[in-house]
Structures are given as C-alpha cells and as structure tokens.
C-alpha positions as CSV (number, residue, x, y, z in Angstrom):
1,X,-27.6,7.5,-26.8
2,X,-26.1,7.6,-23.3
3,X,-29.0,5.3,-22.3
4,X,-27.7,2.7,-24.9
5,X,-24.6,3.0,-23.5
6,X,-25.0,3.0,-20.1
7,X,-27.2,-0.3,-20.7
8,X,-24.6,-2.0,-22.4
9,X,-22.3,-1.2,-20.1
10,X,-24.4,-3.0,-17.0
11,X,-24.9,-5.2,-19.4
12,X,-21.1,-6.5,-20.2
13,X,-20.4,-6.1,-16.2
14,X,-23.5,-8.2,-15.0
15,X,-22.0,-11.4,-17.8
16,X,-18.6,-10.3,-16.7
17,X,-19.8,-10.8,-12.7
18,X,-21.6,-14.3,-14.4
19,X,-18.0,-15.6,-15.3
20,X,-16.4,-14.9,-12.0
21,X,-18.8,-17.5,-10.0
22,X,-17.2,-20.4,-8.9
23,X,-18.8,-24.1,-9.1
24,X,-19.3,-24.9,-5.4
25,X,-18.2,-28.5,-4.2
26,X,-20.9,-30.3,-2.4
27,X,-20.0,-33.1,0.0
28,X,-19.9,-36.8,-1.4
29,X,-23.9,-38.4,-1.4
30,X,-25.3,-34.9,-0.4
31,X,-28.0,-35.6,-3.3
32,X,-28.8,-38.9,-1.6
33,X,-28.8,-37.6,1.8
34,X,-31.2,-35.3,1.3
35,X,-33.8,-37.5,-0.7
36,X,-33.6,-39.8,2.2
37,X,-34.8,-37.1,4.4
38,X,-37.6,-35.4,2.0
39,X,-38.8,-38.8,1.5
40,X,-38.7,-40.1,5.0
41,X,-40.7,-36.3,6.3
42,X,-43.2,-37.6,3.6
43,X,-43.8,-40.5,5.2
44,X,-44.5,-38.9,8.6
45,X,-47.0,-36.4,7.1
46,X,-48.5,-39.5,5.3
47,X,-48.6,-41.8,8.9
48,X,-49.7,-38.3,10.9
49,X,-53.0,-37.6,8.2
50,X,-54.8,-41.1,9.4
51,X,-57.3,-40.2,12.1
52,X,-59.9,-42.6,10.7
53,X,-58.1,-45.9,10.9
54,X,-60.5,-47.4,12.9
55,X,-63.6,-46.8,10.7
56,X,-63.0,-49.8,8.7
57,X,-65.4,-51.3,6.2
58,X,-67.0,-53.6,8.6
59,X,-68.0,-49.9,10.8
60,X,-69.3,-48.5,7.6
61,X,-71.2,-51.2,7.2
62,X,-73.0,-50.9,10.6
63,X,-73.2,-46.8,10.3
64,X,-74.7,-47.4,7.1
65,X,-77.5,-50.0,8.1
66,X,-78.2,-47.7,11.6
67,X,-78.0,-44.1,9.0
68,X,-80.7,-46.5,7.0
69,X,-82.6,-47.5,9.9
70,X,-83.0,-43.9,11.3
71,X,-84.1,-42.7,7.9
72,X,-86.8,-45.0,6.9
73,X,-88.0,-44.8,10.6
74,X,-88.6,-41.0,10.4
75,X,-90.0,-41.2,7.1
76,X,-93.2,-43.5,8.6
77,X,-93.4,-41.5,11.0
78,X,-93.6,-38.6,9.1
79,X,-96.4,-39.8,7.0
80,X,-98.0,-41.3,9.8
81,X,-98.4,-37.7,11.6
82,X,-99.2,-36.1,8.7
83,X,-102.8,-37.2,8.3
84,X,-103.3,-36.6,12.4
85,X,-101.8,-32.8,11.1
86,X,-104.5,-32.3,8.8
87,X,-107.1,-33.7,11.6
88,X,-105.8,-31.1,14.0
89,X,-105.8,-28.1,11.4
90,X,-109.3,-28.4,10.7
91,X,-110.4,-29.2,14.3
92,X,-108.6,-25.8,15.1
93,X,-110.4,-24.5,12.1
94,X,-113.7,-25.6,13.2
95,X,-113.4,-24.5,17.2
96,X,-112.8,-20.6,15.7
97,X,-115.1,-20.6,12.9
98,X,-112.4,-20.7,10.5
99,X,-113.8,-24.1,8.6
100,X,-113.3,-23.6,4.5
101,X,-116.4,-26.0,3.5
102,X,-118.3,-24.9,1.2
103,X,-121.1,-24.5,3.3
104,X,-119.8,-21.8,5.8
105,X,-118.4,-19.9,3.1
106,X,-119.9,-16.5,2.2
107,X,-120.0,-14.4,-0.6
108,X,-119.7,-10.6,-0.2
C-alpha cells in the first residue's frame, strides 16, 4: 500500500511540475526564418550530389554504341578462337599419346 501511495504521490507532483511551465515567446517570423534556411541547406545538398552532369544523353549514347561495339567484337572473336582451341587440344593430345579416337583406345 505504501507503493500505491508513494506512486500517486510522484504522480500529483510530476502534473503539478506540468502546470508550472511557462509558454515560451518566440521572436516574430521565427517559423519562417527557419524554413528558409532548412529549405535553402536542401538545395545545397541537392546542387552538391550532381557529379555526373556532364554524362548527358548524347554521351550515353556514344558509351552505349562503343560498350556495344566492344561486346560483339569479343564475342567473334571468341567463337573464332574456339575452333583453333579444339585444334590445339588435340594436336597436344596427339604429340603425348593422349588422342581419345577410338582407335588408340584400349580395353583392360
């Protein structure tokens, strides 16, 4: 029971400690003042963020064609070496008697 009292003792001081606050007076336009600068820090994050200003579409354009270029040129010449690959594997094959014809293979 003393805990009950105790707590509504704090209790009735804390909302007796809420009435003695008094409204603060702000300084005329304060609200406005201070917009002005939130905004105004927004627009230098917004101006600081843009490092790619001069990649404009006419530069995507050209990256794009050159990314293109580069791609289809390694893929012929990708296939191209592939069937010299498959020469030079079985030419290495054949010099160390490693061939997989039919022929040279033995059953054990």
């Amino acid at each position: 029971m003393k805990d009950k009292i105790n707590i509504n003792q704090l209790v009735d001081e804390t909302l007796e400690s809420v009435s003695k606050i008094e409204t603060v007076k702000a300084p005329p336009f304060f609200k406005d003042k201070v917009m002005n600068r939130i905004t105004k820090e927004k627009e230098k994050e917004i101006d600081g963020v843009r490092y790619l200003n001069w990649f404009t579409p006419k530069y995507q354009a050209a990256a794009l064609i050159c990314f293109i270029f580069l791609n289809a040129s390694a893929l012929l010449f990708n296939t191209n070496t592939s069937n010299n690959y498959t020469e030079e594997i079985s030419d290495f094959a054949d010099v160390y008697g490693i061939s997989s014809t039919i022929s040279d293979t033995y059953i054990y």
